[in-house]
N, C-alpha and C positions, 0 to 999 in steps of 0.2 A: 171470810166471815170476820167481821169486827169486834172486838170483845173492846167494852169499854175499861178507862183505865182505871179503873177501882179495881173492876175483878178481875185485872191483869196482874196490879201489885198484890192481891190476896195471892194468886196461884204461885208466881214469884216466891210471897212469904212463907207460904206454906210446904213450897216446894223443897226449901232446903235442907231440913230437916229429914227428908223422903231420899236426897241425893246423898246426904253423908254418911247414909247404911254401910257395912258390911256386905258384899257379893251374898247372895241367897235367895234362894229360887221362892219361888210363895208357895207351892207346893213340892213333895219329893218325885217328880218325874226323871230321875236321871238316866233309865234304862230309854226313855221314851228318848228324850231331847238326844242320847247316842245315836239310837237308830237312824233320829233324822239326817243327824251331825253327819253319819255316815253316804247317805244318799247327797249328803249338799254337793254340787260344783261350785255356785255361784252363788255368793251371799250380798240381798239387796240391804245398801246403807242408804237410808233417808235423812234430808235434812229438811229443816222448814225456815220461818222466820225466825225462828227462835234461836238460832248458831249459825256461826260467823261462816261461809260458803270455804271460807280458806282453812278454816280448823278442819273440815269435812274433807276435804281433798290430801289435808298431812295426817289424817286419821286412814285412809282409804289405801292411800299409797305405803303408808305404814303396813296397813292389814298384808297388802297386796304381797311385800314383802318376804313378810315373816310367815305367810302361807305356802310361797311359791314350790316347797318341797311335795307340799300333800296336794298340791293341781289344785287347789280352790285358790276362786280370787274373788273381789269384792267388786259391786259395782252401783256407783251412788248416782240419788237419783234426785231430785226438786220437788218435796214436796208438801207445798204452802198451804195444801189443803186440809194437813192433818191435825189433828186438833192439838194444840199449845198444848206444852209438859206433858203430852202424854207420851209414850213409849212406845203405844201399839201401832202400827202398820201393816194391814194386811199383804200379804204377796200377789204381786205384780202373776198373770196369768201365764206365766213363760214355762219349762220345761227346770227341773231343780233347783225353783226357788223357796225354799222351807224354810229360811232362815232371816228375819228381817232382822236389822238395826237401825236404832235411829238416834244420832249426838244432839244434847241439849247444852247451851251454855242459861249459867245462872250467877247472880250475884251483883256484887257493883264492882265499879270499874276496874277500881286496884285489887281484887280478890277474885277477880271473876272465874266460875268452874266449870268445867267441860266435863260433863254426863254423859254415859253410854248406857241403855239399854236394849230389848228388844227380845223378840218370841222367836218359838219356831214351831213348823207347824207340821201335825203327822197327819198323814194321809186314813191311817187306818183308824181314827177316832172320826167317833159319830160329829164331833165339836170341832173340825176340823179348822175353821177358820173363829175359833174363838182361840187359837191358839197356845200355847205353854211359857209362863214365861219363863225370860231368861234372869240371869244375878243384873243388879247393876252395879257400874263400876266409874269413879269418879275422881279429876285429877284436880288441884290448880291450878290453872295456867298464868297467874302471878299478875303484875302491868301496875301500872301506874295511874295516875287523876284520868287517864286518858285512856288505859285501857291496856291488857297485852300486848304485847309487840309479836310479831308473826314468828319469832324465834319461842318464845313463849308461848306460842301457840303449835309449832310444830314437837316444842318439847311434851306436853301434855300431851297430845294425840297419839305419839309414838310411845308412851307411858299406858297410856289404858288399850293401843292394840297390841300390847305385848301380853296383856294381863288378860285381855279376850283369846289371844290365843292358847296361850297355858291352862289357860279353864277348858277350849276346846279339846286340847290336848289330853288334856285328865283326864276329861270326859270320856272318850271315844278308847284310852286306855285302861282304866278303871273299869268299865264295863268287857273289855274283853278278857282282863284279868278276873272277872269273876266268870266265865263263861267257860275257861280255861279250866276252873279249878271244881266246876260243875263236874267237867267233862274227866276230870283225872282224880276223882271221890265219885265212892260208890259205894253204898250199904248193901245189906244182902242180911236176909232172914235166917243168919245161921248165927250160935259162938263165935266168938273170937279165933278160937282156939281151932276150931272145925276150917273155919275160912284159912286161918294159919297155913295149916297141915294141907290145904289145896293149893296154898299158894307156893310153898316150898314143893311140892308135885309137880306144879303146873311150868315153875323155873327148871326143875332136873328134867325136863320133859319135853319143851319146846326148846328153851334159852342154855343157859350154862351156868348153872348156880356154882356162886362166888361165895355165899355165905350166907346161914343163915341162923337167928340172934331168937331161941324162943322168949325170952326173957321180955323182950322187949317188941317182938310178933314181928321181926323186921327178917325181910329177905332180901337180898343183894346179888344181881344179874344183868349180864350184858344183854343189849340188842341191837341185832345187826341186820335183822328181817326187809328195810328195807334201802342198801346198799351203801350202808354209813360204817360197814370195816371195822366194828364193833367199839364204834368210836362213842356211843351212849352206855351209861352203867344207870341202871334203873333198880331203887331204891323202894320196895314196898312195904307200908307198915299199915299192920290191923291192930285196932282199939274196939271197946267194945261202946256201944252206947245202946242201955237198955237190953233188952233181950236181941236186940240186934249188934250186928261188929261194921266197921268203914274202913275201907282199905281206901289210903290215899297214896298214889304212886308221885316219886318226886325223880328229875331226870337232871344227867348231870353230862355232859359235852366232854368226853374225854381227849378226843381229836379232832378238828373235821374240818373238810372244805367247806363245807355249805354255809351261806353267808346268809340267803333267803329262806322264807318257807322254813323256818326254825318250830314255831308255834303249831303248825300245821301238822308238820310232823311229831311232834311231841304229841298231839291227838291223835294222831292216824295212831301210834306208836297204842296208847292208851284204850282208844276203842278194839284194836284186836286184842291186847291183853284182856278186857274186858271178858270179851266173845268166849278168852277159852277158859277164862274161869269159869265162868257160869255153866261149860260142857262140865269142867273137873268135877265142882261142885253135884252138877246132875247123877253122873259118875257115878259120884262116891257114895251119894245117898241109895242110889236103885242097886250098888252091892252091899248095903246097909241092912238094906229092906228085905236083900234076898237071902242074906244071913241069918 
């Protein structure tokens, strides 16, 4: 499709102002865009006529790089048909591609700028292929009456897949840092003070209470339950909020070989403390009751 040259130089003029944002999403999906992030292997990069074929290739190989730890890699593709400055590309029909990008260059010659955007797409939304966007993010690639020089152009590319990756990266851990901390907080419909006196029970009772601080609702006890040599000291403390109390346990590495599966186990760790408070707590109420 031919766009005549008036309203090429409009989109051009208009477009720069759109490319020198700030990274930021148009709406706040960041729980979604993790999810995807997660399922990705292979993230398709489009390019059109609109960027230099060789910026795409030191943009690609950059990505391919600086990914190589997490198994995703990138795979860029030609495509002329998509419509001028725009960012969207839908995903190619292959098997974990939820993640499009697409590089724009803009500007004039001696200033000329290499733009990244692009969506990803979740399977379990009804709008599946209108997809989410992503921030965009934008370098100079510098040059002269004549244009960047391919060194100039490999510096920019390897500039904005660094900065694509550190977002992915946020992303995908930000989201499990809140997921964590889901899993290791937990209200209960009692006092402070109630929940307290269960939890210092529930340490002299399963664990090996190391100490326990009423002043401040904290209780202090090892866990060795599963084959860590009592190498975790797990720290619990209850506050109140409202008629209800939150006990948030925090977990601290005293020794240990385990190098993996660190996070995993601090839940497993968390969900059975869970378990047997909530028996204490039952406990204590039904000889409450029978009092």
């Amino acid at each position: 499709m031919r766009i005549a040259a008036k309203g090429l130089f409009l989109l051009f003029a208009t477009s720069t102002c759109l490319f020198s944002q700030t990274p930021s999403s148009s709406e706040d999906h960041t729980q979604q865009i993790a999810d995807v992030f997660r399922q990705t292997k292979t993230i398709q990069v489009s390019c059109g006529d609109d960027a230099d074929m060789q910026a795409c290739k030191f943009f690609v190989n950059a990505l391919n790089v600086a990914l190589r730890n997490q198994h995703i890699s990138a795979v860029l593709y030609y495509d002329p048909e998509v419509m001028v400055q725009s960012f969207f590309v839908p995903p190619r029909l292959l098997p974990s591609l939820f993640v499009t990008l697409r590089l724009i260059e803009d500007g004039p010659p001696e200033a000329t700028r290499l733009n990244l955007g692009g969506f990803c797409f979740d399977s379990k939304r009804a709008d599946y292929y209108a997809g989410i966007s992503l921030p965009r993010w934008s370098e100079i690639e510098g040059g002269r009456d004549t244009g960047p020089m391919e060194s100039n152009k490999a510096a920019a590319a390897s500039k904005i897949a660094k900065q694509f990756v550190d977002y992915w990266t946020d992303t995908v851990k930000e989201d499990h840092k809140e997921e964590a901390e889901k899993i290791r907080m937990k209200t209960f419909e009692a006092p402070a003070a109630t929940v307290y006196a269960a939890v210092v029970q529930l340490a002299s009772e399963y664990y090996e209470l190391m100490s326990a601080t009423k002043e401040g609702y904290s209780v202090v006890f090892p866990d060795s339950q599963f084959g860590e040599s009592k190498s975790w000291v797990v720290t619990a403390v209850c506050h109140e909020k409202g008629e209800k109390s939150v006990v948030t346990l925090y977990f601290k590495r005293e020794q240990s070989a385990r190098l993996v599966g660190v996070e995993k186990l601090k839940d497993k760790m968390a969900e059975k403390f869970w378990t047997r408070l909530e028996k204490t707590l039952k406990r204590n109420q039904g000889l409450g009751d029978g009092g």
